[in-house]
C-alpha positions in Angstrom: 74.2 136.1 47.4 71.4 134.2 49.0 69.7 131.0 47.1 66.4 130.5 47.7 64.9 127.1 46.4 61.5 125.8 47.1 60.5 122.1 45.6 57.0 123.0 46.2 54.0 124.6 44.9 53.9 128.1 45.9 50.8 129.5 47.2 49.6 132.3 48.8 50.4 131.7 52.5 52.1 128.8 54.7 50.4 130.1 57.7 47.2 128.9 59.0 45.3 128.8 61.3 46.4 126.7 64.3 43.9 123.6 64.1 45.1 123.6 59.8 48.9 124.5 60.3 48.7 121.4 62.8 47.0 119.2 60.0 49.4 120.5 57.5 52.8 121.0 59.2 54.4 118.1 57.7 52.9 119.3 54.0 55.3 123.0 54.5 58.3 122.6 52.2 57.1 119.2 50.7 54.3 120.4 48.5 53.3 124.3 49.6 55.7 127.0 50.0 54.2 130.6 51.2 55.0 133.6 49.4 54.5 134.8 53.2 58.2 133.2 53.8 59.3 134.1 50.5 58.9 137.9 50.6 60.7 138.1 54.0 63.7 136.4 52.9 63.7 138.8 50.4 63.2 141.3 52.5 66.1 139.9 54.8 68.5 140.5 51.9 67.5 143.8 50.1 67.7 147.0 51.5 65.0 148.1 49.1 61.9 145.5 49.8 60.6 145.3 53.4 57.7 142.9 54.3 55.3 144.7 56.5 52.2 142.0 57.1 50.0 139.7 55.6 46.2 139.8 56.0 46.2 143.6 55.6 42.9 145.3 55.1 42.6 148.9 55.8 40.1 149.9 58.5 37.9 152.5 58.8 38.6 154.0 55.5 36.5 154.2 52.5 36.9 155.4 48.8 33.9 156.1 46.4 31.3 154.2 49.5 33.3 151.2 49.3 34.7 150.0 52.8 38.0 148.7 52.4 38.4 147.3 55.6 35.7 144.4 54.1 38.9 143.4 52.3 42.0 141.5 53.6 45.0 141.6 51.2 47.0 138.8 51.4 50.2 140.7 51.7 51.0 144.4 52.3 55.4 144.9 51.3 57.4 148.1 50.5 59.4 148.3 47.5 61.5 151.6 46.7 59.5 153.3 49.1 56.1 152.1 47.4 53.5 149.9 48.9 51.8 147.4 47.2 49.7 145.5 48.0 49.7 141.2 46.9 47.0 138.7 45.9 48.0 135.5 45.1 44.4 134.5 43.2 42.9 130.7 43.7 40.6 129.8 40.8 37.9 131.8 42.2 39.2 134.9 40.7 38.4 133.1 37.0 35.4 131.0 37.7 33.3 133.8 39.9 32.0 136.8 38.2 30.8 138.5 41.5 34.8 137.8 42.9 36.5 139.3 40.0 34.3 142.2 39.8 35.0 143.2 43.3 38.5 142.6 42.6 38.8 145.7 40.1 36.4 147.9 42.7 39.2 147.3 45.3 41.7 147.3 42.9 40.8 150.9 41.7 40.1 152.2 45.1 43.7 151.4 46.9 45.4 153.2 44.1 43.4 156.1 44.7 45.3 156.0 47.8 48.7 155.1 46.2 49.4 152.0 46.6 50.1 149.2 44.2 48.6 146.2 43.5 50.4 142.9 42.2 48.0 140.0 41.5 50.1 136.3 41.0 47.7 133.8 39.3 47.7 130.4 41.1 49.3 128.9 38.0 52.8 130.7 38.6 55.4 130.2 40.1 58.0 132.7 41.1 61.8 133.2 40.4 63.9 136.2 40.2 62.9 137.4 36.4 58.6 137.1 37.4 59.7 138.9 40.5 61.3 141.9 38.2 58.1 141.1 35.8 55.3 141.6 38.4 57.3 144.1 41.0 59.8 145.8 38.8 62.7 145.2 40.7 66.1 143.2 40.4 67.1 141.2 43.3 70.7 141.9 43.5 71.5 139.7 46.6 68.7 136.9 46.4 68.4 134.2 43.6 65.0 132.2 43.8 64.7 128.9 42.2 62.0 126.4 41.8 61.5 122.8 40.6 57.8 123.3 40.3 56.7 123.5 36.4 54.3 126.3 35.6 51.1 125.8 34.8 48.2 123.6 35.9 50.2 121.0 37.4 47.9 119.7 40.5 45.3 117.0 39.5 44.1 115.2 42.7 46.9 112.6 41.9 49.6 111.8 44.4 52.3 110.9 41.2 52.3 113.0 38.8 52.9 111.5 35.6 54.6 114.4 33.8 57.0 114.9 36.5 58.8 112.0 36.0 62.1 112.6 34.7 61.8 116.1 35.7 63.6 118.3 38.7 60.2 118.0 40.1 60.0 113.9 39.7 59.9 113.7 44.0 56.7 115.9 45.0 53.4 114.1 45.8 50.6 115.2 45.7 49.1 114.4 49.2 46.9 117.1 49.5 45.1 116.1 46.7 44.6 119.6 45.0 42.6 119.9 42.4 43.1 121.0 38.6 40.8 123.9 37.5 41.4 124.8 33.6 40.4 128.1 31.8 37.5 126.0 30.1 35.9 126.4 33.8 36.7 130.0 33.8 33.5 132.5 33.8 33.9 134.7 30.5 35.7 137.5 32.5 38.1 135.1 33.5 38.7 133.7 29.9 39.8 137.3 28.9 41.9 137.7 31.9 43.8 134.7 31.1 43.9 135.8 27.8 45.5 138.8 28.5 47.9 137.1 31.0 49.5 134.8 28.0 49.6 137.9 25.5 51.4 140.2 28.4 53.9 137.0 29.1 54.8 136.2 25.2 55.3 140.3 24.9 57.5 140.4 27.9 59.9 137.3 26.2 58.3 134.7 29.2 57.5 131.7 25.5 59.0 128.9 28.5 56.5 130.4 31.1 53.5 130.1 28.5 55.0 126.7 26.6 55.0 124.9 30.4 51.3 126.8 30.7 50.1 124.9 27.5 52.1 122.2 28.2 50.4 121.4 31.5 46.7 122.2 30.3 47.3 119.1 27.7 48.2 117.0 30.2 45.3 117.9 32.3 42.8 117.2 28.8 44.5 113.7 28.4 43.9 113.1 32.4 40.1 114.0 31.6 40.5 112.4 28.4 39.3 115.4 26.7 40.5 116.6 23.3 43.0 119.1 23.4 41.1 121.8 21.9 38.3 121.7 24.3 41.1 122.3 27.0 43.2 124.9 25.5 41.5 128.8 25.2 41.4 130.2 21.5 44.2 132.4 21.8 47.8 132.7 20.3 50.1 130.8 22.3 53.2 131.3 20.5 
């Protein structure tokens, strides 16, 4: 059994470009860890997941008019003999309308072709039982671990208050990334959050949302907002 723990926030990919992976090389295992490096230790230890390539788009074809090769998935892996087909969505995919609408017209047209699509909202973080929950498969030889709270944890500050006297008490936050709440999500986004904390309460995940909740009231008292102006009208318990 391999055990795979990241102190870090996990994010969509670790590998940049060169002039950015330069600027950021000493940032890689401190504060971002790449579901890039994640899946292929995972695929290093199960026979049934193979990591195939990240940036994928497919080329030349087209489904309903709609050019698919316009669109680079984050990450193309194999599971079971399946491909699917990753996004790890930013903010963007809340706040802009024209984003998540083209996210369902792509969506819809790879799995015309049969392949799946996972989408990982940038407030999760990922250990073996969200693995099962967004891919449907047990790890039996890999055990992921994270000291990273769900949630919106980031706020531009380099100590984090709510850390302290947590496993997560030694990040920083050098990178300065940014907190954006569901009260700056467009109306689409609203429902798809929505819909995220009513799919994680019915799969058993209440620590998941309570950390979620959790982290959006820290975030009001940083604004100095009140809570309810912070927090969606939904049922979070």
């Amino acid at each position: 059994m391999k055990t795979v723990r990241y102190n870090s926030w996990l994010c969509g990919n670790d590998s940049y470009p060169s002039k950015t992976a330069k600027k950021y090389k000493d940032k890689i295992d401190k504060e971002v860890f790449g579901f890039n490096r994640l899946a292929k230790i995972i695929a290093g230890n199960e026979n049934n997941w193979e990591y195939i390539k990240q940036e994928y788009s497919l080329k030349g074809v087209k489904v309903n008019d709609l050019a698919l090769g316009n669109k680079a998935w984050d990450h193309l892996i194999i599971i079971n003999s399946k491909k699917i087909l990753v996004e790890f969505d930013g903010s963007e995919h809340y706040t802009e309308i024209d984003k998540y609408l083209k996210d369902i017209r792509y969506a819809n047209a790879v799995k015309e072709l049969g392949y799946g699509v996972v989408r990982i909202p940038y407030f999760i973080q990922l250990d073996n039982e969200l693995i099962k929950y967004y891919f449907d498969v047990d790890l039996r030889n890999t055990t992921i671990e994270h000291s990273f709270p769900q949630g919106f944890r980031v706020n531009g500050k380099e100590i984090i208050p709510e850390f302290e006297n947590t496993i997560a008490s030694g990040f920083r936050n050098t990178m300065k990334y940014k907190s954006v709440l569901p009260t700056d999500y467009c109306v689409f986004g609203v429902q798809r959050f929505k819909k995220e904390i009513n799919d994680f309460l019915d799969a058993g995940f209440t620590n998941v949302v309570q950390e979620i909740k959790d982290s959006i009231v820290y975030r009001c008292k940083d604004y100095r907002w009140p809570v309810e102006y912070g927090l969606p009208d939904i049922k979070w318990n």
